[in-house]
C-alpha positions in Angstrom: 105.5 95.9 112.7 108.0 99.0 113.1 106.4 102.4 112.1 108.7 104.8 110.6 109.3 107.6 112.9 108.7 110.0 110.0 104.8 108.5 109.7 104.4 108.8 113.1 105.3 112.4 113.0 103.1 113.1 110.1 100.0 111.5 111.7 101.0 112.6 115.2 98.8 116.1 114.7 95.9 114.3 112.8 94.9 111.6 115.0 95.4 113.8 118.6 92.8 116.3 117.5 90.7 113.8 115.8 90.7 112.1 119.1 90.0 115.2 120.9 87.3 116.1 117.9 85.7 113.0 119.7 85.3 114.7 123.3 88.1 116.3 126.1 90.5 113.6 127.1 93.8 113.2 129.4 97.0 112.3 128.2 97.0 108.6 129.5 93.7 107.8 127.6 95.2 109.5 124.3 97.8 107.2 124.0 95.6 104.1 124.6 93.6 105.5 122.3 96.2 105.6 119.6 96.8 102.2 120.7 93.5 101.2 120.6 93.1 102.8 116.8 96.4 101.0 115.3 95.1 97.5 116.5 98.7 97.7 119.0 101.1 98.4 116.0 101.5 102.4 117.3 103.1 102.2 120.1 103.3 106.3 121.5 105.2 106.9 124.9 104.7 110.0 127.0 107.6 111.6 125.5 106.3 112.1 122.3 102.5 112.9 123.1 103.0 115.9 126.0 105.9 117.8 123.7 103.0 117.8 121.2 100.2 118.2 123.4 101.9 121.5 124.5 103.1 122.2 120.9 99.5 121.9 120.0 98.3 124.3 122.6 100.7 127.2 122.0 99.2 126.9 118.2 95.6 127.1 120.0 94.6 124.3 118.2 93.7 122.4 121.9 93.2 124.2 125.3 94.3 122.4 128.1 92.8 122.3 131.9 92.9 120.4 135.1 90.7 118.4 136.5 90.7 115.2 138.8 90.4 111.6 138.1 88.0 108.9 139.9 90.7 108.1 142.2 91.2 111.7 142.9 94.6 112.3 141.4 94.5 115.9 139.5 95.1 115.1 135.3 95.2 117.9 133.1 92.4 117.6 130.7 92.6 118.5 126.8 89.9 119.8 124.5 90.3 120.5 120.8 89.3 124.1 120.0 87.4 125.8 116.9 91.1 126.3 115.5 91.7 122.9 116.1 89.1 121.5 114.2 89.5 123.6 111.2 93.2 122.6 111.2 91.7 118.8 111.7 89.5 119.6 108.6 92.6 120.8 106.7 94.4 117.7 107.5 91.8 115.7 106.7 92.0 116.6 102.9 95.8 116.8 102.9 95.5 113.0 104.1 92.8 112.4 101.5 95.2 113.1 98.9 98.1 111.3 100.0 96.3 108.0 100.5 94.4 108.3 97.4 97.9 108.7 95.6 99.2 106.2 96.9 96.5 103.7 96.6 97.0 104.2 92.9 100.5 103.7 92.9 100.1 100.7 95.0 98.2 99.1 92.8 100.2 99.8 89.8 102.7 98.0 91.3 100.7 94.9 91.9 99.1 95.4 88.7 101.4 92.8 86.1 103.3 94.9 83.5 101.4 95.7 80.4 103.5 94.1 77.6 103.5 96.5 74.4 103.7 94.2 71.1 107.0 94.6 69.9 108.8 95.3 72.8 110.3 92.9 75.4 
């Protein structure tokens, strides 16, 4: 399944500091993560995650800082921040609202059409 690059965007925010909420973690593992999350149907690249990575820094939602790996390779480390997790928050009830909308509208549309006596 293809998701539309403007739902990716929108959840892109969202699920990187709800990952971080979850403990410091490296760019690699956030993108597995992702992977992990969407059962393999979001498919992130580097070229999407470190733009916002460093996007999400400069807003001080994350702080970023290096550390090495178990093979001894340096990997810089992320770690939402208390900014971040009140902008998480804040997300959290913006998606709230948008799924709850359009869980209702998804079901009216499964729902049959109502027939009003009279009209047809």
């Amino acid at each position: 399944m293809h998701i539309d690059k403007d739902l990716v965007a929108a959840s892109a925010t969202p699920l990187v500091l709800g990952i971080l909420a979850d403990g410091e973690s490296y760019g690699y593992a956030i993108v597995k993560r992702v992977n992990e999350l969407s059962g393999g149907r979001m498919q992130w690249t580097d070229g999407m995650l470190y733009p916002l990575l460093h996007r999400l820094e400069r807003l001080g939602y994350v702080e970023a800082s290096w550390g090495t790996s178990e093979a001894g390779r340096r990997r810089k480390h992320y770690a939402i921040t208390p900014a971040g997790r009140e902008t998480l928050a804040d997300r959290q009830q913006q998606w709230s609202v948008v799924a709850d909308a359009l869980k209702q509208v998804w079901q009216d549309v499964q729902r049959p059409p109502v027939l009003v006596e009279g009209w047809a």
